[in-house]
DRENLORO-221279 format. One record per atom (N, C-alpha, C): residue in three letters; z, x, y. Coordinates in pm, whole numbers, plus 32768, in hexadecimal, padded with zeros to 4 digits. Each point is the difference from the previous one (the first is absolute). Example, Ala and Ser with C-alpha at 12.3 -4.5 7.8 and 13.67 -1.06 7.14 Angstrom:
ALA830C85277DC7
ALA80007FA78077
ALA8000805A8078
SER7FB87FDD8069
SER800680528077
SER80497FB3806D
This chain:
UNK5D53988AA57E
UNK800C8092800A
UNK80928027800C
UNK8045808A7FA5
UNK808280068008
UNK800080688070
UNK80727FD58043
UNK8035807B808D
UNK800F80937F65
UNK7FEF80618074
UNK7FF180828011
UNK8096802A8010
UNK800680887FE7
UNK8066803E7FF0
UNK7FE380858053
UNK80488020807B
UNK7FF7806D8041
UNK8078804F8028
UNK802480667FCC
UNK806C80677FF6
UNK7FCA8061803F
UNK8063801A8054
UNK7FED80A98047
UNK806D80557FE0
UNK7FC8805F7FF5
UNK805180897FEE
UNK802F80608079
UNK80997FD08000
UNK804180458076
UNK801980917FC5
UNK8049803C807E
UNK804580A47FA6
UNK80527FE57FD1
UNK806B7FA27FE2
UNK80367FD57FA2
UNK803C7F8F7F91
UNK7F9B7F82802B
UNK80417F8C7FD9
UNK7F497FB38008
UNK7FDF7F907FA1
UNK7F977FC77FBE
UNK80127F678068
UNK7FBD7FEC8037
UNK80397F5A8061
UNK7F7D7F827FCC
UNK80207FAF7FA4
UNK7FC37FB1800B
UNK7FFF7FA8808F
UNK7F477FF88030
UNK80037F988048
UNK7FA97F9D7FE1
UNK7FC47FF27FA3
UNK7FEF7F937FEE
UNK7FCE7FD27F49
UNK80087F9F7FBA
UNK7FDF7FE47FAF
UNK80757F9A7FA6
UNK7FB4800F7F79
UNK80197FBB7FA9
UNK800E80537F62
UNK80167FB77FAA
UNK7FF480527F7B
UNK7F737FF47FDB
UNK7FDF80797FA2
UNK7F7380267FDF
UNK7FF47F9C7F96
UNK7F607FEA7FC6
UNK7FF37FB87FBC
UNK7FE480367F8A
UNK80177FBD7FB2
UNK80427FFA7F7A
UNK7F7280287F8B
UNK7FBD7FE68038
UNK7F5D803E7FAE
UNK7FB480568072
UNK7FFB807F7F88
UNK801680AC8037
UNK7F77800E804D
UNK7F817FAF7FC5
UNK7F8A80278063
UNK7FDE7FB9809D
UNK80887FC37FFD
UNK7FE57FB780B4
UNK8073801F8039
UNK802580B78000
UNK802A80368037
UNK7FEF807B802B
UNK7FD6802F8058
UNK800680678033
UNK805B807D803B
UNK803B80727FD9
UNK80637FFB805F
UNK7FDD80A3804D
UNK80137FF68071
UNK7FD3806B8049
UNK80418053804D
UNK800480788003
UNK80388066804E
UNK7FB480238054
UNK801F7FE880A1
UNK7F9980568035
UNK80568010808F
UNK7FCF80928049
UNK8018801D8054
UNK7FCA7FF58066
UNK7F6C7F938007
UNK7FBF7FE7809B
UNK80677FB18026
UNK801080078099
UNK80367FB7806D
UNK7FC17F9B8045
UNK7FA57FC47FDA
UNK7FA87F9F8051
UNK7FFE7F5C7FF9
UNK806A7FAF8040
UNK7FF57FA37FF4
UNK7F9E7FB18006
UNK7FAD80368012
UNK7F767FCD7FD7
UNK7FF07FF77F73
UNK803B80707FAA
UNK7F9F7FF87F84
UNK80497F807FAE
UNK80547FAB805F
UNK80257F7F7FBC
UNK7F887F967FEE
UNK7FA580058041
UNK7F937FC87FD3
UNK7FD480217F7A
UNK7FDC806E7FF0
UNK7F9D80637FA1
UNK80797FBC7F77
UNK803C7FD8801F
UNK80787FFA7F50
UNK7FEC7F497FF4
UNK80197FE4807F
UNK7FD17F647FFF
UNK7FA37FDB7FA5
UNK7F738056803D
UNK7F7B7FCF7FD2
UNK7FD080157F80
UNK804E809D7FB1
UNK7FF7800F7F64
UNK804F7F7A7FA6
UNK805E7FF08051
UNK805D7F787FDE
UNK7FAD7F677FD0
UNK7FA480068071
UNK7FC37FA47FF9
UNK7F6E7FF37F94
UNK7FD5807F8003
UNK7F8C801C7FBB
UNK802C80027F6E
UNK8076801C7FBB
UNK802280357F6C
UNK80597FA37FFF
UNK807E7FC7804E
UNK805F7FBF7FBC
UNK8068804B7FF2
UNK8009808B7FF5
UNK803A805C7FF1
UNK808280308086
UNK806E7FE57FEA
UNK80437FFC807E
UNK8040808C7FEE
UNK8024804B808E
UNK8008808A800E
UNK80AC80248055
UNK803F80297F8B
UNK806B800C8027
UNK802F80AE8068
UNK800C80258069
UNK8034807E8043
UNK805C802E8000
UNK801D807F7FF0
UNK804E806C804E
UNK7FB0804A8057
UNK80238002806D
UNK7FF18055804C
UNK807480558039
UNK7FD680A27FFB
UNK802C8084805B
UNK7F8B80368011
UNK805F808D802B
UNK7FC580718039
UNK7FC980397F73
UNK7F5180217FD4
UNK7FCF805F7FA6
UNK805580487F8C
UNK804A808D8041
UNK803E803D7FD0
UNK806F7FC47FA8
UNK80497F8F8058
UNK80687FC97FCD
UNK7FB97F9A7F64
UNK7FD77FC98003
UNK7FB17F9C7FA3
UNK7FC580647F98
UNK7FC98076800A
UNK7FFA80657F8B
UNK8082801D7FD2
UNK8067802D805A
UNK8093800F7FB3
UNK80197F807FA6
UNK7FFF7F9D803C
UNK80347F8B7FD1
UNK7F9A7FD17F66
UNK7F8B80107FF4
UNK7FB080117F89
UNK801B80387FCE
UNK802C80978037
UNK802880597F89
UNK806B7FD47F81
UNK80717FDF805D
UNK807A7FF97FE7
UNK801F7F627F93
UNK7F887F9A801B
UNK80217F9A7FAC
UNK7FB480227F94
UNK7FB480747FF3
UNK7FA280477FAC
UNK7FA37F437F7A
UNK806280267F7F
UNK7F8E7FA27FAC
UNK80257F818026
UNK806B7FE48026
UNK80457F5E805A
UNK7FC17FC38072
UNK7FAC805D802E
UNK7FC27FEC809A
UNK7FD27F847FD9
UNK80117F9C8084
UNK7FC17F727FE2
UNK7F6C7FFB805C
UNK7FDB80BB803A
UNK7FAF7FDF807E
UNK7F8B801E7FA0
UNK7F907FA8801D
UNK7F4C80037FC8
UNK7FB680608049
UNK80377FE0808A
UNK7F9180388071
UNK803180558051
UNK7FF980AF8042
UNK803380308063
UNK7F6B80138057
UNK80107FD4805B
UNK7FDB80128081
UNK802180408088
UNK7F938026802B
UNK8070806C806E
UNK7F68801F8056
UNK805D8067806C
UNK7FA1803E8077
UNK7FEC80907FE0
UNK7FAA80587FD5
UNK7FE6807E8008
UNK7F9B80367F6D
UNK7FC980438012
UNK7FD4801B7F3B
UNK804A807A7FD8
UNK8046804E8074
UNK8073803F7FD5
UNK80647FBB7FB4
UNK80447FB38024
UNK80507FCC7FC0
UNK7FEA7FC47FAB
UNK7F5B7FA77FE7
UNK7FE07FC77F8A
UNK8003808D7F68
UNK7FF880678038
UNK7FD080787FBF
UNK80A0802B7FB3
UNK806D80148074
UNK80847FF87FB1
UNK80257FA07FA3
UNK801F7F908007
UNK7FFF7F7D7F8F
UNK7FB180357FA2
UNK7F9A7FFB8004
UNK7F9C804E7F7B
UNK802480607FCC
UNK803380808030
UNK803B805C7FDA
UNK807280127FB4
UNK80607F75804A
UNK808F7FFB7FA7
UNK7FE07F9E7F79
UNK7F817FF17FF7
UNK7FF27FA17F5A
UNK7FD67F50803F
UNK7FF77FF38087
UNK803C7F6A7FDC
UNK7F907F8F7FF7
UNK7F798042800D
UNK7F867F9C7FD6
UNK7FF380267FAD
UNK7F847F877FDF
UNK7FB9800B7F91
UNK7F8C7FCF8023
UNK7F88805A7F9D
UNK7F5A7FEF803A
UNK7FF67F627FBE
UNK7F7D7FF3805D
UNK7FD77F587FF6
UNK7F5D80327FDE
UNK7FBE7FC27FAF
UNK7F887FEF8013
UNK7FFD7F91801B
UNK7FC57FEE8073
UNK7F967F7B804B
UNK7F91801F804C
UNK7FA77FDC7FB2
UNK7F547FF38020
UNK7FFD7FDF80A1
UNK802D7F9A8049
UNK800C7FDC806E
UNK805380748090
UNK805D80427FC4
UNK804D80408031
UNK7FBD80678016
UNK7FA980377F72
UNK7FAE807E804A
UNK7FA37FCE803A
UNK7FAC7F838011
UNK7F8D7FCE8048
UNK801680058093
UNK80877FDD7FF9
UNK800E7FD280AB
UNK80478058806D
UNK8055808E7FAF
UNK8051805F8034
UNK7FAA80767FF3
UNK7FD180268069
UNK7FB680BE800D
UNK806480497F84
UNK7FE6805E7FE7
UNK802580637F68
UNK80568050806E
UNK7FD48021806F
UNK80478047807D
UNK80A37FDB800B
UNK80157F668000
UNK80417FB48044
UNK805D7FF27F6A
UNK7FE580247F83
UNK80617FBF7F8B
UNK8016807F7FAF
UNK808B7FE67FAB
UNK7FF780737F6D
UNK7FB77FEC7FD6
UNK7FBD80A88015
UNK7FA0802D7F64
UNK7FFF7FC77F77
UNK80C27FBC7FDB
UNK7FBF7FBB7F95
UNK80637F707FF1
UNK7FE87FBE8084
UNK80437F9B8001
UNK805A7FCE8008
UNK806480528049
UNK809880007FF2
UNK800D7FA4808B
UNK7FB48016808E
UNK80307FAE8035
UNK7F777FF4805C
UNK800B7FB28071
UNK7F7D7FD78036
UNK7FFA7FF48081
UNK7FD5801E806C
UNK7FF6800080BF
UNK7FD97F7E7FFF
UNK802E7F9C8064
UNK7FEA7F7B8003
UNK7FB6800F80BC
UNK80318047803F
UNK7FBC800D808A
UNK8027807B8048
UNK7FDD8000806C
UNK800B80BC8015
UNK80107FD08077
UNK802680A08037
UNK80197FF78097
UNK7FF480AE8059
UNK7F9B800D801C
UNK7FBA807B805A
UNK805680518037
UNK8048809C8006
UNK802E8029803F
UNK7FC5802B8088
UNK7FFD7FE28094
UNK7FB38006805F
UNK803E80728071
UNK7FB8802C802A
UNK80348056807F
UNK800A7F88807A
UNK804C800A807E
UNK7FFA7FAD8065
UNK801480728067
UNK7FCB7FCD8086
UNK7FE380568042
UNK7FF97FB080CE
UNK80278052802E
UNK80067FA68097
UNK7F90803B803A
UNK7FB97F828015
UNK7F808013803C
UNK7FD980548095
UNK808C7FE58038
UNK800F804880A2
UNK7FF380A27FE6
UNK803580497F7B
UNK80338064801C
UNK7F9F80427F6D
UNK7FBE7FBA7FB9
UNK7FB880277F93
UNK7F6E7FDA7FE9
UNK7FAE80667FEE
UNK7F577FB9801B
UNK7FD77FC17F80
UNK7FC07F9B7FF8
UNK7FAD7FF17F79
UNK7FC580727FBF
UNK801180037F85
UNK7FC980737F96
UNK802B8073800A
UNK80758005806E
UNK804B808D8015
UNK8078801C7F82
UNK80007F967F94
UNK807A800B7F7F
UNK7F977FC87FAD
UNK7FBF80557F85
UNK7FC07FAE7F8C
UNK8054802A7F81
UNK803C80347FE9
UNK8037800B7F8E
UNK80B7802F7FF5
UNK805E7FBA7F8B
UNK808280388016
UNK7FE880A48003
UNK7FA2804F7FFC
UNK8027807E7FF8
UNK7FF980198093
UNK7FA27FC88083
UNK7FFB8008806C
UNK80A07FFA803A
UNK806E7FAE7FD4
UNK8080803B8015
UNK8030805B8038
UNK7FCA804A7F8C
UNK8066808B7FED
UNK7FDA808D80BE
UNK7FA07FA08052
UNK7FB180728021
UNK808D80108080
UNK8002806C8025
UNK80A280238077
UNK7FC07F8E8082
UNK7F8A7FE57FF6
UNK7FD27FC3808E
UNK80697F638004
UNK80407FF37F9F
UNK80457F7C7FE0
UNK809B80207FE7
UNK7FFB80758059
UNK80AF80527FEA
UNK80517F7A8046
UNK804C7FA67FCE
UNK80947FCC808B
UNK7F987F6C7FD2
UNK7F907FE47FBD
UNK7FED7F888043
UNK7FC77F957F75
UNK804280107F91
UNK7FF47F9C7F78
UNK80697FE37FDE
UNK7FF77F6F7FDB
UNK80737FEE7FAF
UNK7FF37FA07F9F
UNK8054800D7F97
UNK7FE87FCF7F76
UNK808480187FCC
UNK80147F9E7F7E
UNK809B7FEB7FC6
UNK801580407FC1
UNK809C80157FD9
UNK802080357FA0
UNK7FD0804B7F90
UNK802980887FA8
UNK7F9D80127F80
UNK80417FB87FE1
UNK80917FBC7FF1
UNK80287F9C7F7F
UNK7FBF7F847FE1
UNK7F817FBD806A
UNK7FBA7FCB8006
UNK7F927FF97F70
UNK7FDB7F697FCC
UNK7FD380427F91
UNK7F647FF98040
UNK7FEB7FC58049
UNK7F837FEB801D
UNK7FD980BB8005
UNK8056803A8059
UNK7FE3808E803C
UNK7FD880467F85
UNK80687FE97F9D
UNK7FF5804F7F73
UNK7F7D7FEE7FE0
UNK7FBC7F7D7FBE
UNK7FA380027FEF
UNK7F74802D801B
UNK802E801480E8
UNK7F89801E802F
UNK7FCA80BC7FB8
UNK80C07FFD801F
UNK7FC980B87FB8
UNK801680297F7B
UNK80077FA57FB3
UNK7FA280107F89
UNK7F7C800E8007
UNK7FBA7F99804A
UNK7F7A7FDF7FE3
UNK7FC180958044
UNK8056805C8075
UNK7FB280828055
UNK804180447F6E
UNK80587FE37FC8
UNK800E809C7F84
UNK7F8C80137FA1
UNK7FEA7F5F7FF7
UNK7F777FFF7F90
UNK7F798016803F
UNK7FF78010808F
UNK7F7D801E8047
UNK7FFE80988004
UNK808180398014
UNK7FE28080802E
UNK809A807C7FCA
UNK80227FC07FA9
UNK806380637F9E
UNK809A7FF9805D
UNK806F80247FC7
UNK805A802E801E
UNK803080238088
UNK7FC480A38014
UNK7FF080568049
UNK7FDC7FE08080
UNK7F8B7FB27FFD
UNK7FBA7FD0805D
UNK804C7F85804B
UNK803F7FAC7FA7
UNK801D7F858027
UNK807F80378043
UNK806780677FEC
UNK8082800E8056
UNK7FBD803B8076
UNK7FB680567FE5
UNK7FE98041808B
UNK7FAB7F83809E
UNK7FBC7F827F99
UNK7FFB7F82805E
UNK808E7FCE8020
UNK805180207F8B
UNK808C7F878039
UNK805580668067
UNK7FDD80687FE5
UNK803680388064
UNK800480368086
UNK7F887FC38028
UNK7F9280218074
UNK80377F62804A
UNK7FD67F8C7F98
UNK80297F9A801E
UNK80B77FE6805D
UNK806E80217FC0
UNK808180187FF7
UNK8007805F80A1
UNK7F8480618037
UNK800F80338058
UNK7FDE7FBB806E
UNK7FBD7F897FDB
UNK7FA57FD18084
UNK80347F6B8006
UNK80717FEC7FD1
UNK80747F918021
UNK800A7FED808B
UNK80157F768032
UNK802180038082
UNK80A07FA07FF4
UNK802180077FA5
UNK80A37FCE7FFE
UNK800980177F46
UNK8076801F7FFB
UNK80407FEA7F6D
UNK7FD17F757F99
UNK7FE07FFD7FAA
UNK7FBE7F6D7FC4
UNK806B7FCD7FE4
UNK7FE07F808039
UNK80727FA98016
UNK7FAD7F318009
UNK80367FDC7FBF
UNK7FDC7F558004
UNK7F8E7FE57F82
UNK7FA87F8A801A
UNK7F8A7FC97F9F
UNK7FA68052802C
UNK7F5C7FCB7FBC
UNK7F9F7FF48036
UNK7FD77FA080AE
UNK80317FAA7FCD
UNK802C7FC880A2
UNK801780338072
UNK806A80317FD2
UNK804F808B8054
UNK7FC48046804C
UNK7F9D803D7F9E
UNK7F9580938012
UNK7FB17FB68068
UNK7FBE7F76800A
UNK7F8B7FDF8056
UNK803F7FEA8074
UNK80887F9A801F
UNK801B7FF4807B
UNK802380B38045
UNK802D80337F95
UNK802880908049
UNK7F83801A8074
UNK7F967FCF7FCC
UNK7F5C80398050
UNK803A7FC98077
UNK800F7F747FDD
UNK80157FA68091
UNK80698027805A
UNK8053802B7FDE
UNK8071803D803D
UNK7FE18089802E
UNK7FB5803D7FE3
UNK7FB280948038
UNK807880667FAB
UNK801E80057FA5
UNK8049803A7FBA
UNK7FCE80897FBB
UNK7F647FCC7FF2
UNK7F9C805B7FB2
UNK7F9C7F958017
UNK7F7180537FCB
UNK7FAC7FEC801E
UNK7F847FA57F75
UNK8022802F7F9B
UNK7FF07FEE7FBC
UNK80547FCA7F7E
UNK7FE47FCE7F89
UNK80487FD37F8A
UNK7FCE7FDB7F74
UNK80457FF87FB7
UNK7FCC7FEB7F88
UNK803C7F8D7FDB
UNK7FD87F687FC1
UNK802E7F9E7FA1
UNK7FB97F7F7FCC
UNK80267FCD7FA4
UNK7FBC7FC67FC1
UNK7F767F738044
UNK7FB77FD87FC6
UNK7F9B7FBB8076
UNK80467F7C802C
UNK80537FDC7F75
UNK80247F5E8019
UNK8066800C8063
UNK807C804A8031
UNK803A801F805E
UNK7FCD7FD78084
UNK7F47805E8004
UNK7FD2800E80AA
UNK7FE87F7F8009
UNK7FC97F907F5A
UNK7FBB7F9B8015
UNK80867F9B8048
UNK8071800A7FA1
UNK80637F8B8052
UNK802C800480B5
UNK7FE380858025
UNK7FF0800780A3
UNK7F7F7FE38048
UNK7FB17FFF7FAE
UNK7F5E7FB48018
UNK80247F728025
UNK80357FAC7F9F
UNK7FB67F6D800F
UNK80A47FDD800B
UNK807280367FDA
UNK809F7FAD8024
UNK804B80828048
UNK7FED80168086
UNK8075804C8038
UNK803E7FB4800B
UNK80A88063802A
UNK80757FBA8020
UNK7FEC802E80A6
UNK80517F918062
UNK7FF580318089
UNK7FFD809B800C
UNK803A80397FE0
UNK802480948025
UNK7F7B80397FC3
UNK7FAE7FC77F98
UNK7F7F804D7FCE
UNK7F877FBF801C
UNK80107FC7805C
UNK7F777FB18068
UNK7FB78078803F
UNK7F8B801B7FF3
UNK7F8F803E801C
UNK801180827FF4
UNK807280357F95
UNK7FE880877FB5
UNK7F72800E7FC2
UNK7FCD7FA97F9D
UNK7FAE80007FBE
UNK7F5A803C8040
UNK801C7FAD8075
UNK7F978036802F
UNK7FD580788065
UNK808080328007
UNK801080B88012
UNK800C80537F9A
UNK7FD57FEE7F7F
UNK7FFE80307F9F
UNK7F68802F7FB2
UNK7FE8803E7FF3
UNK7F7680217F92
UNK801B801E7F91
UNK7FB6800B7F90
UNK8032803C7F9A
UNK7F88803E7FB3
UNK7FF3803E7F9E
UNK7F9C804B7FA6
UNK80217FF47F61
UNK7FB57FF27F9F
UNK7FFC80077F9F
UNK7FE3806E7FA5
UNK806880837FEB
UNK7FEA806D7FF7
UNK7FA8802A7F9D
UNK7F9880778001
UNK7FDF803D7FAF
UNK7F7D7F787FB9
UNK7FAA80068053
UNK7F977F957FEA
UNK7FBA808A7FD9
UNK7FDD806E8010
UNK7F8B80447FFE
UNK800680507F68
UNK80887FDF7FDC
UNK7FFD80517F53
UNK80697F987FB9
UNK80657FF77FD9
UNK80497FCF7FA5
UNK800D7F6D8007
UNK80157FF38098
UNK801C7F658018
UNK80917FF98030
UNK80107F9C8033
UNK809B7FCA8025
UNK80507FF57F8F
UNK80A580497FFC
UNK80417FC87FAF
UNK80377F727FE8
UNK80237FC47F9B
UNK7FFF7F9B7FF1
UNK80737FB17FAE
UNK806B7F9C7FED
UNK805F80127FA5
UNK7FFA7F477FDB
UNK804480097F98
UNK7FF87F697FDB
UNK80937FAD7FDD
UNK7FF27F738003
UNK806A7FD97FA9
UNK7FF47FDC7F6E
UNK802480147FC4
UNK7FCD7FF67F78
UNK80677FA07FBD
UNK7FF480127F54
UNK80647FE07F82
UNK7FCD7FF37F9A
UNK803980127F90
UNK802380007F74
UNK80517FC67F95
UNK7FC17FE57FAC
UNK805A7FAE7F8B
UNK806680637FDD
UNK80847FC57FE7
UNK804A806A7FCC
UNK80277FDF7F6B
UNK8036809A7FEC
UNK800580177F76
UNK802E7F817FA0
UNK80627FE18015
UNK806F7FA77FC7
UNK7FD67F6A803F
UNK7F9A7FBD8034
UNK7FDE7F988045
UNK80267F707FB0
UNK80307FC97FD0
UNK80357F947FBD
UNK7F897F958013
UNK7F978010806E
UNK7FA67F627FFA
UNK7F7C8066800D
UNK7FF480417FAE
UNK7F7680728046
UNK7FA87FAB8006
UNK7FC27F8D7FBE
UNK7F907FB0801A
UNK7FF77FFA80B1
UNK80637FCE8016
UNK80447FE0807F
UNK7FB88044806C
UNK802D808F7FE5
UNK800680528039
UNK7F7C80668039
UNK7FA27FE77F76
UNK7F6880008020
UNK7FBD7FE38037
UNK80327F5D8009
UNK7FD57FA98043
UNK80317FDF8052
UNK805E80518097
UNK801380038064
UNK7F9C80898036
UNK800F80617FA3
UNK7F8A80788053
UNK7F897FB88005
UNK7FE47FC07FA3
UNK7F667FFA8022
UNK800C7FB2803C
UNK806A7F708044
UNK7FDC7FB78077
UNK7FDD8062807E
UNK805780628013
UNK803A806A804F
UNK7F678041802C
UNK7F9E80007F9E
UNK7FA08021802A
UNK7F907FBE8012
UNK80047F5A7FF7
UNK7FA87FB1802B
UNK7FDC7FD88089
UNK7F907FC18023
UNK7FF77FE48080
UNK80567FB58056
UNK80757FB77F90
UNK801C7FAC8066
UNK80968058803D
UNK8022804D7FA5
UNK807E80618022
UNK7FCC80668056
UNK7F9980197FF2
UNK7FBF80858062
UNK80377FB7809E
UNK7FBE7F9B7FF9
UNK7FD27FA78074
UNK80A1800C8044
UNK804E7FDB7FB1
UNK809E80058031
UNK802B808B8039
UNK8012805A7FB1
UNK7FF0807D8013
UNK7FEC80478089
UNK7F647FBC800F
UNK7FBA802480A6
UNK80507FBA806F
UNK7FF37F817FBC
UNK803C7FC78083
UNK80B57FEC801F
UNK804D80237F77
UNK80587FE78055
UNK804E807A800D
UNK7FC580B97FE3
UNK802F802F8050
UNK7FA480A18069
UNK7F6A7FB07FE4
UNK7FA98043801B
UNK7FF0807C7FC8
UNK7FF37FF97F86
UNK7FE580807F8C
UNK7F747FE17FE5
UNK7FA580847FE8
UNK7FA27FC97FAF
UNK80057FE87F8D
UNK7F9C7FA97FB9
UNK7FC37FD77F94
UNK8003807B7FA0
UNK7FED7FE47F7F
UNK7FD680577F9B
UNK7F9B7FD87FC4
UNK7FD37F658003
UNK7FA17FCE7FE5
UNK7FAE7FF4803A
UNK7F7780537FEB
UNK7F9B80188045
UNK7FA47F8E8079
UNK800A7F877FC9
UNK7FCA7FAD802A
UNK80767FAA804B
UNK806380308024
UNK80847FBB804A
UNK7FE7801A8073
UNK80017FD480A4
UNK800480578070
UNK808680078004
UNK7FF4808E806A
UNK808E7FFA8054
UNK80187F99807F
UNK806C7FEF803B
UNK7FF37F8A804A
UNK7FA480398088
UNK7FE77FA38077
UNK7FA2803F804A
UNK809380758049
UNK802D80138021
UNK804280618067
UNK800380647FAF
UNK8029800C7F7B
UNK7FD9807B7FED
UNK7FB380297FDD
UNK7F757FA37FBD
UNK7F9580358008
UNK7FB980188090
UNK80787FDC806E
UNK7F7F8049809D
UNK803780967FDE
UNK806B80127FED
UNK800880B17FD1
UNK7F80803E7FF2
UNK7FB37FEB7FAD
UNK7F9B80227FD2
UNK800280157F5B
UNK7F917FF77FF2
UNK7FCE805B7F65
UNK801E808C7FF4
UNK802B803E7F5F
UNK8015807C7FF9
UNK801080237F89
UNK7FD380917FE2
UNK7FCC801F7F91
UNK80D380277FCC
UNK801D7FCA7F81
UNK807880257FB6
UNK800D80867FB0
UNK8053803F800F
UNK8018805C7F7D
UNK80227FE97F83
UNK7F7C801B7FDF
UNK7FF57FD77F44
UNK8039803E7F9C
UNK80918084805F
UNK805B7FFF7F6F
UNK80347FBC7FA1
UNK80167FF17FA4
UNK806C7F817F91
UNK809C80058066
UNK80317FAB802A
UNK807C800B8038
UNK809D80217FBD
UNK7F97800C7F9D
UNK806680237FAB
UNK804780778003
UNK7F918056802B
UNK805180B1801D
UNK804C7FE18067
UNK80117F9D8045
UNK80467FEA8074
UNK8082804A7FA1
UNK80317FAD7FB7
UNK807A80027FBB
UNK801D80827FB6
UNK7F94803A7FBB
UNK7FFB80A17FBB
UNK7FF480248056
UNK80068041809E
UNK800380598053
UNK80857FCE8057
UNK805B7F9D8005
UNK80547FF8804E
UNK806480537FE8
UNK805380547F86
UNK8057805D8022
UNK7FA0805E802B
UNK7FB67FF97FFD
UNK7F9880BB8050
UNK804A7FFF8097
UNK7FAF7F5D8018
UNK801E7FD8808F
UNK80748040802D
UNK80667F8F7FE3
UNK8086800F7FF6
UNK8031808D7FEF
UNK7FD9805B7FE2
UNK804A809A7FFB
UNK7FBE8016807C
UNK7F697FEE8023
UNK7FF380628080
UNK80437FA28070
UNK7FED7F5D800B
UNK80487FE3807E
UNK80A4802D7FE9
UNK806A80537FA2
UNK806580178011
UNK7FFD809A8036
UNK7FC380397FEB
UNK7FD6808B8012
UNK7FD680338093
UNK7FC17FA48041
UNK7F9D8006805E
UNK80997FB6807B
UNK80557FA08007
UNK80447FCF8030
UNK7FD67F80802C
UNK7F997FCD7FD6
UNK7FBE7F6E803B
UNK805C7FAA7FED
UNK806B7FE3804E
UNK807D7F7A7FD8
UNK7FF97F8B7FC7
């Protein structure tokens, strides 16, 4: 088996750390752009490695940056595969030209129509629940069922949640523009923006210890976050977890919002065989399986579990928009969180 090639993308300079030269016959190479952070998903590249023969060369940055950088090597691009965190951002890349649709029989078998382009441009490989969290001392069960429960003044001084430059945030209020228009959705972000109990400031992380710290009372962030203070605190996050509750919003109509990591063949892909044939590993059981466990995301594949901690979360009904409007509603977003002052 030939060593791997892994490049990261600084803000200004490319650092090889590790590898070799690529090999010399084009279909046992892979080469990939992607912006997850999970040293975990060094398994998940291992195991396609092992299954195809096919060795998988990286860059990794930040999303945004890796679309510039596609852009810019435009028909030269040597990248097959962009990968990333958000279907917003999978939705920009698409927008600036840089996939191209795939038909694979398998790909639509094993990915919800919810979870992928309408016509194949790119594909959700696992998702991850936007959740309310909540301190059990100071908040009753079933007293928060839905993000619109937010907005109510009884929660004046005592939520907190990140940044709008946040893309996760963008997305969430996309998905309220497409539930309930425009109009509707600033006058939530702005109800929201009133009932701050500090300026948004830090991660999702951030937002939960804030509970623990009595900062506010409540919060909003992603599930795999609450799950890594579940089963690996750090000393300082020892038995937060279990002063915490949480809810799965909006069980009684739309469902919980929901966001994925996805990817797509790109336009200019030099090994597209290749490249096919990393999505559809991407969506087999044995990549699901990786997926769950090494950074507690769910499955997209129906018959995959999630690992047990976050399946003790519970079961919950998803919002079955295409996530794709995530991405056609983010300048909406984006004008009212500038409008409204949400930092």
């Amino acid at each position: 088996m030939k060593a791997r090639r892994r490049t990261v993308l600084g803000a200004a300079v490319c650092v090889a750390v590790m590898g070799v030269g690529l090999s010399a016959q084009a279909q046992e190479v892979l080469n990939l752009y992607s912006s997850r952070h999970y040293q975990t998903d060094e398994a998940l590249y291992e195991n396609f490695t092992k299954e195809t023969g096919i060795e998988v060369n990286r860059i990794e940055g930040k999303g945004d940056a890796l679309i510039e950088r596609i852009k810019s090597e435009g028909a030269n691009s040597p990248a097959d595969v962009f990968l990333t965190v958000d279907a917003g951002r999978l939705w920009r890349a698409d927008q600036a030209g840089l996939f191209q649709p795939i038909d694979s029989a398998a790909l639509v078998a094993n990915v919800p129509a919810s979870l992928r382009h309408p016509e194949g441009h790119w594909f959700g490989f696992s998702t991850r629940a936007r959740v309310i969290y909540y301190d059990k001392a100071k908040v009753q069960a079933g007293e928060i069922t839905s993000y619109e429960d937010l907005a109510d003044p009884k929660w004046k001084g005592r939520i907190c949640i990140r940044s709008s430059s946040n893309i996760y945030n963008q997305s969430l209020m996309s998905s309220i523009i497409a539930a309930h228009g425009e109009e509707a959705a600033q006058d939530w972000a702005e109800a929201i923006v009133g009932n701050l109990a500090r300026n948004p400031v830090g991660g999702d992380t951030d937002q939960i210890r804030a509970i623990g710290a009595g900062e506010c009372d409540v919060a909003v962030a992603n599930t795999y976050y609450f799950v890594r203070l579940m089963i690996n605190p750090s000393d300082k996050d020892k038995g937060l977890a279990d002063k915490i509750g949480w809810v799965f919003p909006n069980q009684g109509d739309r469902g919980t919002h929901v966001n994925v990591s996805g990817a797509g063949v790109l336009k200019h892909a030099p090994h597209k065989e290749a490249a096919v044939k990393f999505l559809e590993y991407l969506a087999s059981p044995a990549a699901q399986r990786y997926f769950a466990d090494g950074n507690n995301e769910y499955p997209v594949v129906s018959d995959v579990e999630p690992t047990p901690a976050l399946k003790s979360l519970g079961d919950f009904k998803s919002d079955s928009l295409n996530v794709a409007v995530y991405g056609e509603n983010q300048p909406k977003a984006q004008r009212i969180f500038d409008s409204i002052g949400w930092n």
